[in-house]
C-alpha positions as CSV (number, residue, x, y, z in Angstrom):
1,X,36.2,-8.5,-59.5
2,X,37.2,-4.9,-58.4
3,X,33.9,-4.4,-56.9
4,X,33.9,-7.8,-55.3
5,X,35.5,-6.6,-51.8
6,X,32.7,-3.1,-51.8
7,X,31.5,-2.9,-48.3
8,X,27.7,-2.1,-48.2
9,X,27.2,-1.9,-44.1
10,X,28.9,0.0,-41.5
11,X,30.6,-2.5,-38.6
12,X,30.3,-1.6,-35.1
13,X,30.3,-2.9,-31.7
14,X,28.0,-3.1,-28.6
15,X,28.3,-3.6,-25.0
16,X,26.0,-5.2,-22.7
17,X,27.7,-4.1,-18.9
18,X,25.6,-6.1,-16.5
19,X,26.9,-6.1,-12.6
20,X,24.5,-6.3,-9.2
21,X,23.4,-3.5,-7.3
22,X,23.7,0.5,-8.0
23,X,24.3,3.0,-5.9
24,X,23.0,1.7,-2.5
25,X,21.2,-1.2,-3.3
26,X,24.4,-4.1,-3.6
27,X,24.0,-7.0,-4.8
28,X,20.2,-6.9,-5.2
29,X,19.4,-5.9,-8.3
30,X,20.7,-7.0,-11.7
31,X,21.6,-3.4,-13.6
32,X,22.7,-2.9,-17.1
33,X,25.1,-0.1,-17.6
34,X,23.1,2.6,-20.7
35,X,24.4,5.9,-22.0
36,X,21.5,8.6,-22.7
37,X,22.2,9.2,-26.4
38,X,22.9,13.0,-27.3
39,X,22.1,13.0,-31.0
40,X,19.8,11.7,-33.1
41,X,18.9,9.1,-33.9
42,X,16.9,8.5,-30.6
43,X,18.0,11.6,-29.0
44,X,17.1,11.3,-25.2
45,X,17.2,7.7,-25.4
46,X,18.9,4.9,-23.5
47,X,21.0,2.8,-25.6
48,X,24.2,0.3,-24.8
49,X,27.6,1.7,-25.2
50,X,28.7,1.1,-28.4
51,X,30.0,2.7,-31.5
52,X,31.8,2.1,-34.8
53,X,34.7,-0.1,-35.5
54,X,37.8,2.5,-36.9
55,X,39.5,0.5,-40.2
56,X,42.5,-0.1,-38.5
57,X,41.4,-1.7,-35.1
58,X,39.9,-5.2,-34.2
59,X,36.3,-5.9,-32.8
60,X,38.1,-6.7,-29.5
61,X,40.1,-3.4,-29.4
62,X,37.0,-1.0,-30.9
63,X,34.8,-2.8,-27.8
64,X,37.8,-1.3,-25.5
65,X,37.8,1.9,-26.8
66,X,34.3,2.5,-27.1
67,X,33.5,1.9,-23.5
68,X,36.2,3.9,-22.5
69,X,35.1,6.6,-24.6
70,X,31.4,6.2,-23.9
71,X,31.5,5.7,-20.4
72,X,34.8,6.2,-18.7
73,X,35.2,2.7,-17.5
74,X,38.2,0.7,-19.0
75,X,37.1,-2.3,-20.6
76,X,40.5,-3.7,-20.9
77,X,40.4,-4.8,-17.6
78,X,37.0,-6.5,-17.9
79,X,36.6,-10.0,-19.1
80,X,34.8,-9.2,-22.4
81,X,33.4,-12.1,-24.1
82,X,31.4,-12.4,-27.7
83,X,27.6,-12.1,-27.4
84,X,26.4,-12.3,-30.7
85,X,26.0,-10.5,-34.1
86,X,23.2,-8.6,-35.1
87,X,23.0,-7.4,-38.5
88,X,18.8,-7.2,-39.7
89,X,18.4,-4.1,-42.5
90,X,16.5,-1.6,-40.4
91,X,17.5,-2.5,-37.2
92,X,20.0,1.5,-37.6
93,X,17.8,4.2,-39.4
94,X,20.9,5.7,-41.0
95,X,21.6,3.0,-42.7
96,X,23.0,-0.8,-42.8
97,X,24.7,-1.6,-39.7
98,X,26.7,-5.1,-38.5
99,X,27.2,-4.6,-34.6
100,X,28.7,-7.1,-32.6
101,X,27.8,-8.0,-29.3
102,X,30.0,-8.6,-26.3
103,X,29.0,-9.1,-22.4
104,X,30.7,-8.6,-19.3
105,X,29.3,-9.8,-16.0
106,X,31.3,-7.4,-13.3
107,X,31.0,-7.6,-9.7
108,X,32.2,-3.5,-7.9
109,X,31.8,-1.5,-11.3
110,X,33.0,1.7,-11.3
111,X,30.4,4.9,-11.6
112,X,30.0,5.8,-15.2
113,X,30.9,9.2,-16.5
114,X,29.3,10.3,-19.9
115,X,31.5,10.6,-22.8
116,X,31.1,13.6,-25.4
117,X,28.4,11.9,-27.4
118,X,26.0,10.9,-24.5
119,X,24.5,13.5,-22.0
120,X,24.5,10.4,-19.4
121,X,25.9,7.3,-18.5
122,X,23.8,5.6,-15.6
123,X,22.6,2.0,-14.5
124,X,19.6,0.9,-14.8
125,X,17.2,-2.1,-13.7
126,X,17.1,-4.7,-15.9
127,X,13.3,-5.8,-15.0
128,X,12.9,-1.7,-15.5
129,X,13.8,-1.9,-19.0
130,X,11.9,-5.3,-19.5
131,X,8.6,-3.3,-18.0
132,X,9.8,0.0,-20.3
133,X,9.8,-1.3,-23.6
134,X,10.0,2.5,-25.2
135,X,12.9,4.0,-23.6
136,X,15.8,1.7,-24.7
137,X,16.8,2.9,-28.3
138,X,17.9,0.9,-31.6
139,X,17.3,-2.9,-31.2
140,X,19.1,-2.8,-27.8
141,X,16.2,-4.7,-25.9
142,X,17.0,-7.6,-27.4
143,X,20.8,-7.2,-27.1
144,X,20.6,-6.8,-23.6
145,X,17.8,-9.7,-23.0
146,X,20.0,-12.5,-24.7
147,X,23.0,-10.6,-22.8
148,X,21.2,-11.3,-19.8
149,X,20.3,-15.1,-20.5
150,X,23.7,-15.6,-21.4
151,X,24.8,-14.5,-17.9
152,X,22.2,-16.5,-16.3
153,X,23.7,-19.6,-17.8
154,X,27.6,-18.5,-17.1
155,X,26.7,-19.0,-13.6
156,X,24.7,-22.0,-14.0
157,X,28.2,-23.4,-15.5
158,X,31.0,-21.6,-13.9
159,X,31.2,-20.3,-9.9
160,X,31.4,-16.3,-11.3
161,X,28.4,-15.8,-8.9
162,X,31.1,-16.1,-5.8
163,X,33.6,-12.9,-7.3
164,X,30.0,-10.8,-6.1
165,X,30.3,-12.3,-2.4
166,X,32.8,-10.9,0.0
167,X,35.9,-12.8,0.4
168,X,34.2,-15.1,3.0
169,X,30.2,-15.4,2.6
170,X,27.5,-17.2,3.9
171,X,26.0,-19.8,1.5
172,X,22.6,-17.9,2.0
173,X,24.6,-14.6,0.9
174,X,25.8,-16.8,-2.3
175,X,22.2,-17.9,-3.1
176,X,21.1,-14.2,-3.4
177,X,23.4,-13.4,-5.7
178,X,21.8,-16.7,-7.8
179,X,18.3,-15.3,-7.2
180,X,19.0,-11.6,-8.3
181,X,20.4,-12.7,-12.0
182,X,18.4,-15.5,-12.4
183,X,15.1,-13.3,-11.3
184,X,13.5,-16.1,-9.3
185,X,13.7,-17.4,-5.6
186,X,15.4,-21.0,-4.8
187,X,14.8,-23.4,-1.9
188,X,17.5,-22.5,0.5
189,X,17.9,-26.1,2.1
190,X,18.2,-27.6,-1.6
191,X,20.4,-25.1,-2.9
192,X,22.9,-25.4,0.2
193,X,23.2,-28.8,-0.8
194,X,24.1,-28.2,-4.4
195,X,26.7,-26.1,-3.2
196,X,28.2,-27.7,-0.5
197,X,28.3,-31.1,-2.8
198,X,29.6,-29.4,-6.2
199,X,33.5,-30.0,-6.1
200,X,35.5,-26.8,-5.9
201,X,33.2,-24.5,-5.7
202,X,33.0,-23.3,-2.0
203,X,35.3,-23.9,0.6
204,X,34.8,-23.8,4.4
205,X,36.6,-21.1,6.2
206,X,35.9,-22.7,9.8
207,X,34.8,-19.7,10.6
208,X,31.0,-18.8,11.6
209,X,29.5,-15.4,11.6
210,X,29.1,-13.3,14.6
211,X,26.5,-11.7,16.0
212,X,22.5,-11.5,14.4
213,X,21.5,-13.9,15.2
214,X,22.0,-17.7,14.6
215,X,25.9,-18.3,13.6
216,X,26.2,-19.6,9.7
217,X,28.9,-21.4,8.8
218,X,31.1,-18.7,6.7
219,X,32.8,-20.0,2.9
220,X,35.5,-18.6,0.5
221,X,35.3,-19.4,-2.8
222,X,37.1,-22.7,-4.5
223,X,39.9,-23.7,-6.8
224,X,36.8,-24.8,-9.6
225,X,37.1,-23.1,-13.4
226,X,33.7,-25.0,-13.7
227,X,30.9,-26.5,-12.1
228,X,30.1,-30.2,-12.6
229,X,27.3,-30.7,-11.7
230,X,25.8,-27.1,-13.2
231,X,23.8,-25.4,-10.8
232,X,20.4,-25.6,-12.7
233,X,18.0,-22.8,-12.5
234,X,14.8,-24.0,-11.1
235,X,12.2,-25.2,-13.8
C-alpha cells in the first residue's frame, strides 16, 4: 500500500493559441501561436507553449503560467477551455509524460515575446505546419490538428466567429472569417441566409457601408450564447 500512490509520469500542460491573421495579413489566415524550443529535446524546433505542472498548482493555473512564462501573453484573460489528454509512452524522449491540452480561439492577440527557455515565440500558418510535417516538435501536430477541429466546430455551434469582425461587419466580412478556420470557400447567397435566419446571431445596424462600391447592409453581433440551427460546414 505505501507504494500504491508512486507516480511513474511527469504531468504537464499544453497550449494550442489559435487567432486569424499575423502581422499584416488580419483575418485571413488561421495561425497557431509556437515557441522555438532552446534546449534539447528538439532544439531549434517549433513546439506549443507548454510546460510542467508545479505540485502545488492546478492544470488550469500551470496552463496560465506557462503561457505567460513562455510567451508573454496572459492567459488569464483568455477563455481557456480543455482540449484533450495525451499521454502515449514515447510521445517525450525524456521520459513518461501526461500533458493536457487546452485551446483558446482569440480574435487581436498580442505579439509574442520569448520566454527564457525558447529563443522565439512567433505565429505561424496552420496549413504551413500541415504542409511541414518536420518542424513542429514532440507530438504537437496532432495537438494542434484536433485543436484546430475543435475550433472549427465552436463556431459551427456558437457565434465566436463575430468577436473577429469589427463592431459592425458586413455579412460577407463574417463569412471570411468562416472560410479562413474552416479552410474551404461557402456560397455567399446560402450562407447570408443561414445567418440572417439563425436567431440572435446578427443584428441589423440600419446602417449600410459607404463608399466601394455597392452599399452592404452593415450587422453587429446578437444577444445568442448558441446557434440553433449550427451553421454546418459544407460537406
Amino acid at each position: 500500500m505505501g507504494n500504491a500512490f508512486r507516480l511513474n509520469a511527469a504531468v504537464s500542460v499544453e497550449l494550442v493559441v489559435l487567432t486569424l491573421g499575423a502581422r499584416r495579413t488580419t483575418n485571413d489566415t488561421l495561425c497557431a501561436l509556437l515557441v522555438q524550443r532552446l534546449f534539447a529535446p528538439y532544439r531549434g524546433r517549433w513546439a506549443l507553449p507548454g510546460g510542467f505542472v508545479q505540485q502545488d498548482e492546478s492544470l488550469s493555473a500551470a496552463a496560465v503560467r506557462v503561457l505567460r512564462e513562455e510567451t508573454g501573453i496572459r492567459a488569464d484573460r483568455l477563455h481557456l477551455e480543455q482540449l484533450a489528454t495525451y499521454g502515449e509512452p514515447g510521445r517525450d524522449p525524456r521520459g513518461r509524460v501526461i500533458s493536457t491540452a487546452y485551446l483558446a480561439l482569440v480574435p487581436n492577440l498580442p505579439a509574442p515575446q520569448a520566454g527564457p527557455d525558447a529563443s522565439a515565440a512567433a505565429l505561424w500558418s496552420v496549413q504551413q505546419l500541415t504542409i511541414d510535417r518536420g518542424r513542429v516538435a514532440f507530438d504537437h501536430r496532432r495537438i494542434l490538428s484536433d485543436g484546430v477541429e475543435r475550433a472549427r466546430a465552436e463556431i459551427e455551434n456558437t457565434p465566436l466567429a463575430t468577436a473577429f469582425c469589427a463592431a459592425e461587419f458586413t455579412v460577407a466580412e463574417l463569412r471570411r472569417v468562416y472560410e479562413v478556420v474552416w479552410g474551404t470557400t461557402i456560397d455567399p447567397r446560402n450562407f447570408h441566409r443561414k445567418v440572417t435566419s439563425t436567431p440572435g446571431f446578427v443584428e441589423p445596424t440600419g446602417r449600410t457601408t459607404v463608399g466601394g462600391g455597392r452599399p452592404a447592409q452593415l450587422f453587429r453581433a446578437g444577444p445568442a450564447r448558441m446557434l440553433h440551427p449550427p451553421m454546418l460546414r459544407p460537406a
